[in-house]
C-alpha positions as a printed Julia matrix, in Angstrom:
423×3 Matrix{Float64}:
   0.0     0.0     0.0
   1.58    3.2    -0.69
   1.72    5.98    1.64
  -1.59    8.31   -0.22
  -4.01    5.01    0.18
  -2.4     4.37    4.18
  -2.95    7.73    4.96
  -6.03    7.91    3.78
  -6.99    4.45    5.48
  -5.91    6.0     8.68
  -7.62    9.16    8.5
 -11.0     7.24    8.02
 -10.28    4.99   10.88
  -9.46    7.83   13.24
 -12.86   10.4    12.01
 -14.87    7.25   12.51
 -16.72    8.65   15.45
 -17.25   11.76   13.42
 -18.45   10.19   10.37
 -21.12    8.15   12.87
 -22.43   10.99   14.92
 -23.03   12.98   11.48
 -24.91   10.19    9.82
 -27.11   10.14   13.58
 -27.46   13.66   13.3
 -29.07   13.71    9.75
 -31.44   10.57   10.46
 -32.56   11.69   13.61
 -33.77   14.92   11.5
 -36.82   13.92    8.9
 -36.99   14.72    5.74
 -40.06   13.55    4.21
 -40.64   15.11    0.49
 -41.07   18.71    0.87
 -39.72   18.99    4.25
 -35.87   18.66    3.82
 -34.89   22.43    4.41
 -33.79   21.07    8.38
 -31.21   18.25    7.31
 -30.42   20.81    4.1
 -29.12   23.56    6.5
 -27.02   21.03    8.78
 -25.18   20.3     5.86
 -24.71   23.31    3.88
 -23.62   24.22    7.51
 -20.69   21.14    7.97
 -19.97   21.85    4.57
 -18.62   25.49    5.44
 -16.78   24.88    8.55
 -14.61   22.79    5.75
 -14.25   25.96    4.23
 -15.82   25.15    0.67
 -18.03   27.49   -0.6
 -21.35   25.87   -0.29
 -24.7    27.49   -1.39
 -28.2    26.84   -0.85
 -30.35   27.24   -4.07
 -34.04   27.22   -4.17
 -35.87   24.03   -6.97
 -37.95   26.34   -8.49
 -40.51   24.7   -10.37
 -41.17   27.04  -13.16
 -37.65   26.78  -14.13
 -38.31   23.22  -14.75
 -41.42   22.54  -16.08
 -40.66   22.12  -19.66
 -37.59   20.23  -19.45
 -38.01   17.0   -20.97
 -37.12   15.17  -18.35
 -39.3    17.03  -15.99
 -41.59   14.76  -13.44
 -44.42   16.83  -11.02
 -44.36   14.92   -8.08
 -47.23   15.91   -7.08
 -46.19   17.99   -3.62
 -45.66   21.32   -3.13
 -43.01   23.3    -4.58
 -42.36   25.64   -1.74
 -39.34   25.99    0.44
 -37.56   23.19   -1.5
 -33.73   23.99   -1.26
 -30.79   22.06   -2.65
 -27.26   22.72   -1.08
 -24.15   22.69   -3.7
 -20.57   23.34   -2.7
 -17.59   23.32   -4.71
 -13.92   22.36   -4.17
 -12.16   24.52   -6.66
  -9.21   22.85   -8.47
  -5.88   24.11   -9.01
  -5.37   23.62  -12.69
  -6.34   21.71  -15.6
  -7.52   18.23  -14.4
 -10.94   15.95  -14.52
 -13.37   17.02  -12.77
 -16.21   15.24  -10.28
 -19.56   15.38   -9.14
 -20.67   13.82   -5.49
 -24.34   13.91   -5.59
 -26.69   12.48   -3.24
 -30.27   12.89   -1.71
 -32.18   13.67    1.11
 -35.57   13.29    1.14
 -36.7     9.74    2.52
 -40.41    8.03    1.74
 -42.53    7.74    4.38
 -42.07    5.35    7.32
 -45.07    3.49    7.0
 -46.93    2.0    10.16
 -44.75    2.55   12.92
 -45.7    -0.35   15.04
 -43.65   -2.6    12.19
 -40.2    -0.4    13.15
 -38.56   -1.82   16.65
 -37.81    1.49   17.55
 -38.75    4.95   16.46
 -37.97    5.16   12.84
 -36.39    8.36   13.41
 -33.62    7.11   16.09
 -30.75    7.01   14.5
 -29.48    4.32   17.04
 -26.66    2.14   16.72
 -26.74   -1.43   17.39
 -24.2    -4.47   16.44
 -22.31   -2.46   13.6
 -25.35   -0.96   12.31
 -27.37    2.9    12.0
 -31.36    2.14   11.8
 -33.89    4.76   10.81
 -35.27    5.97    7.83
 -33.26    7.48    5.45
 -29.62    5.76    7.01
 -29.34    3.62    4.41
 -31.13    5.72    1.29
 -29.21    7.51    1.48
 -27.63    9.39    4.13
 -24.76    7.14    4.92
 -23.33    7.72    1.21
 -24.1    11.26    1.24
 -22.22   11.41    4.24
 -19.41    9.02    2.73
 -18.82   11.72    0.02
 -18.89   14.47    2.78
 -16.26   12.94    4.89
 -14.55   11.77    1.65
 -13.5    15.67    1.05
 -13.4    16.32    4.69
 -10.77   13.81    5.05
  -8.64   14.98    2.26
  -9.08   18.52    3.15
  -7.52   17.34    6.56
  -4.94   15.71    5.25
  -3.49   18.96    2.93
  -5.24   17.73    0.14
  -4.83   20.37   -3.03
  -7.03   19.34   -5.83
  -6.26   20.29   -9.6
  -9.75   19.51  -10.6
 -12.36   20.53   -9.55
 -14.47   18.4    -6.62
 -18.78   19.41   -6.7
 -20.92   18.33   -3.89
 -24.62   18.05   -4.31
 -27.12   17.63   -1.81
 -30.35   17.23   -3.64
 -34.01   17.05   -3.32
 -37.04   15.57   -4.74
 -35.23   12.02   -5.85
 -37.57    9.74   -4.85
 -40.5    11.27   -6.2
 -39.16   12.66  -10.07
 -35.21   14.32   -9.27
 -36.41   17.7    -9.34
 -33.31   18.66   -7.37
 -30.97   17.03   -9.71
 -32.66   18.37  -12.63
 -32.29   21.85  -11.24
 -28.57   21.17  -10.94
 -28.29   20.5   -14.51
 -30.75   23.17  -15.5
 -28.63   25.78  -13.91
 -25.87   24.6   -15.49
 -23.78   22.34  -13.26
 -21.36   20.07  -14.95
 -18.2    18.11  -14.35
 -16.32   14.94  -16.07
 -17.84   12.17  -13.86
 -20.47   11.93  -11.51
 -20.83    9.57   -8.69
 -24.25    8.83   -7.03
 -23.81    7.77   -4.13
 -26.95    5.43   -3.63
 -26.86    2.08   -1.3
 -25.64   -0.2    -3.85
 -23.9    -2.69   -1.01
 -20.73   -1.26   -3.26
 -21.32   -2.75   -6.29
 -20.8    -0.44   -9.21
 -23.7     0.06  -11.27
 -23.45    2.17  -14.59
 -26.89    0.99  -15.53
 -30.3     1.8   -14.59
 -33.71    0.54  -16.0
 -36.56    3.19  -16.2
 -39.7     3.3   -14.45
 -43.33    4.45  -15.66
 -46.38    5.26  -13.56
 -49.4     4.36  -15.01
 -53.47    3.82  -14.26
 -54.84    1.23  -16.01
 -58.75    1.67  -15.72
 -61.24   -1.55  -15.83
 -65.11   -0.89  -16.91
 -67.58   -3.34  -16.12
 -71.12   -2.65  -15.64
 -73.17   -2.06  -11.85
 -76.59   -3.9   -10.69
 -77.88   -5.07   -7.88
 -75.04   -7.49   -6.4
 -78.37  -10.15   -5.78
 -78.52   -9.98   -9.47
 -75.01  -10.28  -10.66
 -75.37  -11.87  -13.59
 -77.24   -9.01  -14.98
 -74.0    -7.06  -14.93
 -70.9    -7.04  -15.67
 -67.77   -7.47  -13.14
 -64.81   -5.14  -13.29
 -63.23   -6.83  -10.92
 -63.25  -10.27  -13.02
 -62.41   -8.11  -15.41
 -59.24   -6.69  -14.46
 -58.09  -10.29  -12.86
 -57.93  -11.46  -16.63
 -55.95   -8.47  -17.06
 -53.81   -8.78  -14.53
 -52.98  -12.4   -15.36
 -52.26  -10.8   -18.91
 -49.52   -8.2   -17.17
 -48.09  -10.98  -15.52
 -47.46  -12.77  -18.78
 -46.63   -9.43  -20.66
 -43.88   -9.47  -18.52
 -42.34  -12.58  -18.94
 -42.63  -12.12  -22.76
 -40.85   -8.77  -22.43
 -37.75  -10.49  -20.73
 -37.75  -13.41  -22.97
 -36.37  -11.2   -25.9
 -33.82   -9.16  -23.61
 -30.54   -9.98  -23.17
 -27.65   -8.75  -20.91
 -25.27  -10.09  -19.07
 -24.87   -6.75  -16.57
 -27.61   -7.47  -14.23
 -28.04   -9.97  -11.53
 -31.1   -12.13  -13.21
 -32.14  -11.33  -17.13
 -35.73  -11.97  -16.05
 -35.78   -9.18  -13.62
 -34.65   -6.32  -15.34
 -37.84   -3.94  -16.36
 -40.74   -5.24  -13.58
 -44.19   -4.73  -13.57
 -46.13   -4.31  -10.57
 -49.69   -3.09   -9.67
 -49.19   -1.18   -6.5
 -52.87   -0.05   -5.83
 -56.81   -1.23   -6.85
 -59.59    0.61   -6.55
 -62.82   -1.36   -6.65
 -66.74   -0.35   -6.87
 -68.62    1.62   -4.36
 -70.26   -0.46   -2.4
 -70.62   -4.5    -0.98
 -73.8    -5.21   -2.38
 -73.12   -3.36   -5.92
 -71.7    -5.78   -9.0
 -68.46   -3.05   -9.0
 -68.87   -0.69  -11.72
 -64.91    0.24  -12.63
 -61.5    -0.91  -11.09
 -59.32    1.8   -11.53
 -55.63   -0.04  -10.79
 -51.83    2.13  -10.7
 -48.64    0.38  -11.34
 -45.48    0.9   -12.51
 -43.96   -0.47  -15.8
 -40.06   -1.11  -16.33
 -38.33    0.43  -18.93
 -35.27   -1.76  -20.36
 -31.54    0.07  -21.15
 -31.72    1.18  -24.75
 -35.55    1.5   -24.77
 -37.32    4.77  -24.97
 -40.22    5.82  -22.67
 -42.29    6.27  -25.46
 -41.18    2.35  -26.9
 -42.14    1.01  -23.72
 -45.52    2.94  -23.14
 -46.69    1.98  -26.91
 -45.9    -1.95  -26.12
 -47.71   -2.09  -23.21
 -51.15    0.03  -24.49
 -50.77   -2.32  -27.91
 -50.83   -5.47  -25.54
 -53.37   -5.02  -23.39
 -55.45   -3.59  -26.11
 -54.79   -6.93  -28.14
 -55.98   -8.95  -24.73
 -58.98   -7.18  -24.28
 -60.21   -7.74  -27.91
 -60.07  -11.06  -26.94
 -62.98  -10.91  -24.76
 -66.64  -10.31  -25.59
 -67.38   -7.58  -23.26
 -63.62   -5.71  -22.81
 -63.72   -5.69  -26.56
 -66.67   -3.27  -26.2
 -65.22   -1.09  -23.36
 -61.85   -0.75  -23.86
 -59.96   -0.73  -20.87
 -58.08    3.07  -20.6
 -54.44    3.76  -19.64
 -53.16    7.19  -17.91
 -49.22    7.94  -17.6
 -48.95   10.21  -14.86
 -46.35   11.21  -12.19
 -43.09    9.39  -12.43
 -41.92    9.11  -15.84
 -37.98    7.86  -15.48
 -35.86    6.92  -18.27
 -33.41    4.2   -18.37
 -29.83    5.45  -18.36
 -26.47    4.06  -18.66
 -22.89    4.66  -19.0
 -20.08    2.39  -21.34
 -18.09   -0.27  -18.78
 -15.0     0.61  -20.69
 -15.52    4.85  -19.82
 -12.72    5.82  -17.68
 -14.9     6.85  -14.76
 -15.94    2.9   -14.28
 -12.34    1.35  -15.08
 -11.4     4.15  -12.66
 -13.35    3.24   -9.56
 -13.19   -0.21  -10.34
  -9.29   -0.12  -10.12
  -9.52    1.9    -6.46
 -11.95   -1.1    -5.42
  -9.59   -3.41   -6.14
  -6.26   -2.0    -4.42
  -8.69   -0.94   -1.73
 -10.96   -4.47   -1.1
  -8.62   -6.49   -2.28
 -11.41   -7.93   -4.88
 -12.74   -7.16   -8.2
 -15.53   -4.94   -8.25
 -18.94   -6.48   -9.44
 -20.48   -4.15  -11.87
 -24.09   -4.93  -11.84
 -27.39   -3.26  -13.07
 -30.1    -1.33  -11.11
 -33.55   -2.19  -11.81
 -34.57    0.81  -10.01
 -34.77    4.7   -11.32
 -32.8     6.98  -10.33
 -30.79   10.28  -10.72
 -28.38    8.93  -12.84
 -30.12    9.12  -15.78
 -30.88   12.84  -15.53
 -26.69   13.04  -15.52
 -26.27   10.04  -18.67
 -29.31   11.54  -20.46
 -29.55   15.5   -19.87
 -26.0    16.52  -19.02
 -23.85   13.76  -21.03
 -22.07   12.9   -17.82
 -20.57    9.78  -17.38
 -22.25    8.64  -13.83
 -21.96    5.56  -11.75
 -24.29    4.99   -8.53
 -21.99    3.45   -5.95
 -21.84    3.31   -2.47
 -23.09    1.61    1.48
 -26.12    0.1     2.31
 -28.45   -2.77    0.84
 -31.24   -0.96   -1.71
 -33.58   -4.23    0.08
 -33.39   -2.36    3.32
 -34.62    0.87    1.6
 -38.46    1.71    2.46
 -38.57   -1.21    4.72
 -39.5    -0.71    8.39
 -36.14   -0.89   10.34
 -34.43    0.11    7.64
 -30.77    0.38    8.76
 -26.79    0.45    6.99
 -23.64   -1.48    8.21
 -21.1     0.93    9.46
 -18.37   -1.03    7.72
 -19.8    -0.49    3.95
 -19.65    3.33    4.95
 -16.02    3.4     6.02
 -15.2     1.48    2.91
 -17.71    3.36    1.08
 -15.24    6.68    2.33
 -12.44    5.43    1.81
 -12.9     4.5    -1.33
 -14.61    7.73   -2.85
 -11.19    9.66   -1.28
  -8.78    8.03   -2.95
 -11.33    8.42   -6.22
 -10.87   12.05   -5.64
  -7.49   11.64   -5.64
  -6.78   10.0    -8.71
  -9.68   11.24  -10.72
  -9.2    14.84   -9.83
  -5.3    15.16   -9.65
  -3.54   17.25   -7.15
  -0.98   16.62   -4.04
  -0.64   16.83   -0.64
   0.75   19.74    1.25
């Protein structure tokens, strides 16, 4: 080991305690969608006592709203406020984007968590709460990435941009801004719970409502009318095969299982108005997967052409065409080369670091990476601690090992992405 990657090993080991309390800090303070100004200003805050010069910008809708890749999330705009600081470089070098959000989804029933989900408590190597493992352990990876070097004379030639963004899980508004007001660098890394795989590649992700007619009577009558619900359960069973056919014609060999890339999944159903009523309509939201390569547009115009071609198959659907709404999250897929320099790059520090090849694997989730691929022609790699299962779950929690590697790992990436020396 030479002496950059030992001192850097060290200096993570010793600001361990630091690097824990922060992550605490942040997941002991919520930040639902709409409501991350709080953990926003703690780190705009830690990020000037390092001396960068770190700015909070307002998401302001209207700036956005005709981007292409634009998504209304549905909440309200106001008091949104992403925090960007930059490390300025020295001289003529690569340059880097950390990026990383805060908002968290909801916790769901709280009698599921074992403790508050807002603790932040430690227990057997481990941070619990919402939000510690998506994704305020990487964020704070990245952080204490550049605090690190900072403290060890660090003097970058390129230049180093941190972004703490909103509105990820519900559309990237707060990336989007980013790249809207003009933010760009060589290489971006995401620093999502990816259990420290890298992943270049991320399938997209459409919203839909798929609405079922039947026809109401008197339930004691029900063969006078017509079902929606038996209805939509042949339609479902369709999906569910629509799916498998989908996967049978893909092939890659960059994601864990081939048959899993692009899901579908019906998330909610709405049925009838009453027990004693044959129900009327099921009106049913899901989400369709989007495959690398394939547009939204592709994607959306197989799925209405199939279940248009099922329900012609049957007597009464044939009739009353079943209708399908897009609406809400509308995420591309997105993707960068394995052989770009940013991957071979990170994939070489994971190496001399763990002591093991990296596994490059796929995402089958969205995310903001495609906003940097897509929209800013950034070459962009999601990387970092924490297991995506735990994320959303009740007891949701990240090992406090995959964030010291995580660090450690994302430092010495500075380092030989960005150039520069020690002082």
């Amino acid at each position: 080991m030479n002496d950059i990657k030992k001192n850097i090993k060290n200096a993570v080991n010793d600001n361990r305690n630091l690097i824990i309390s922060f992550i605490k800090k942040i997941v002991r303070t919520p930040s639902l969608a709409n409501d991350e100004a709080s953990v926003q200003h703690i780190i705009h805050e830690k990020l000037k006592d390092l001396n960068l010069d770190s700015q909070i910008i307002p998401v302001v809708f209207s700036e956005l709203e005709h981007h292409p890749a634009f998504n209304d999330d549905g909440f309200s705009p106001e008091s949104r406020i992403n925090v960007t600081a930059k490390w300025k470089g020295s001289g003529d070098s690569k340059s880097l984007i950390l990026n990383g959000h805060v908002d968290v989804v909801p916790t769901g029933p709280e009698n599921l968590w074992d403790d508050s989900p807002w603790s932040g408590k430690e227990i057997d190597g481990k941070i619990f709460g919402r939000g510690s493992c998506d994704m305020k352990a990487g964020l704070s990876s990245g952080l204490f990435a550049i605090a690190i070097l900072k403290s060890l004379g660090f003097k970058p030639k390129g230049d180093i941009i941190f972004q703490s963004v909103v509105g990820e899980e519900s559309g990237g508004c707060g990336t989007l801004a980013n790249i809207v007001k003009g933010y760009r660098a060589d290489a971006a890394i995401i620093l999502e719970p990816t259990s420290l795989k890298l992943s270049p590649i991320q399938s997209g992700a459409l919203t839909f409502r798929l609405i079922v007619h039947g026809k109401a009577t008197h339930a004691s009558m029900r063969w006078d009318g017509v079902s929606a619900v038996e209805k939509y359960a042949y339609l479902h069973h369709a999906i569910i095969d629509f799916e498998k056919q989908r996967h049978h014609s893909f092939n890659t060999k960059h994601y864990k299982s081939k048959d899993r890339v692009a899901p579908i999944n019906i998330g909610t159903i709405q049925a009838g108005q009453w027990h004693s009523t044959v129900p009327e309509s099921v009106i049913a939201e899901g989400r369709l997967g989007v495959f690398p390569d394939e547009s939204n547009e592709d994607a959306k115009k197989s799925f209405e052409e199939y279940i248009l071609k099922i329900a012609k198959n049957d007597p009464w659907l044939s009739k009353n065409l079943p209708e399908i709404e897009w609406f809400e999250g509308q995420f591309e897929s997105g993707q960068t080369q394995l052989n770009d320099p940013l991957i071979e790059e990170l994939g070489s520090i994971y190496k001399s670091v763990c002591n093991s090849k990296a596994i490059i694997e796929g995402v089958t989730y969205g995310s903001d990476l495609r906003l940097f691929t897509n929209h800013a022609n950034i070459p962009s790699v999601l990387f970092g601690p924490g297991d995506v299962r735990l994320a959303h779950a009740a007891n949701e929690y990240v090992t406090i090992e995959e964030i010291m590697i995580s660090t450690e790992i994302v430092a010495n990436m500075i380092v030989n992405w960005c150039g520069g020396s020690f002082e």
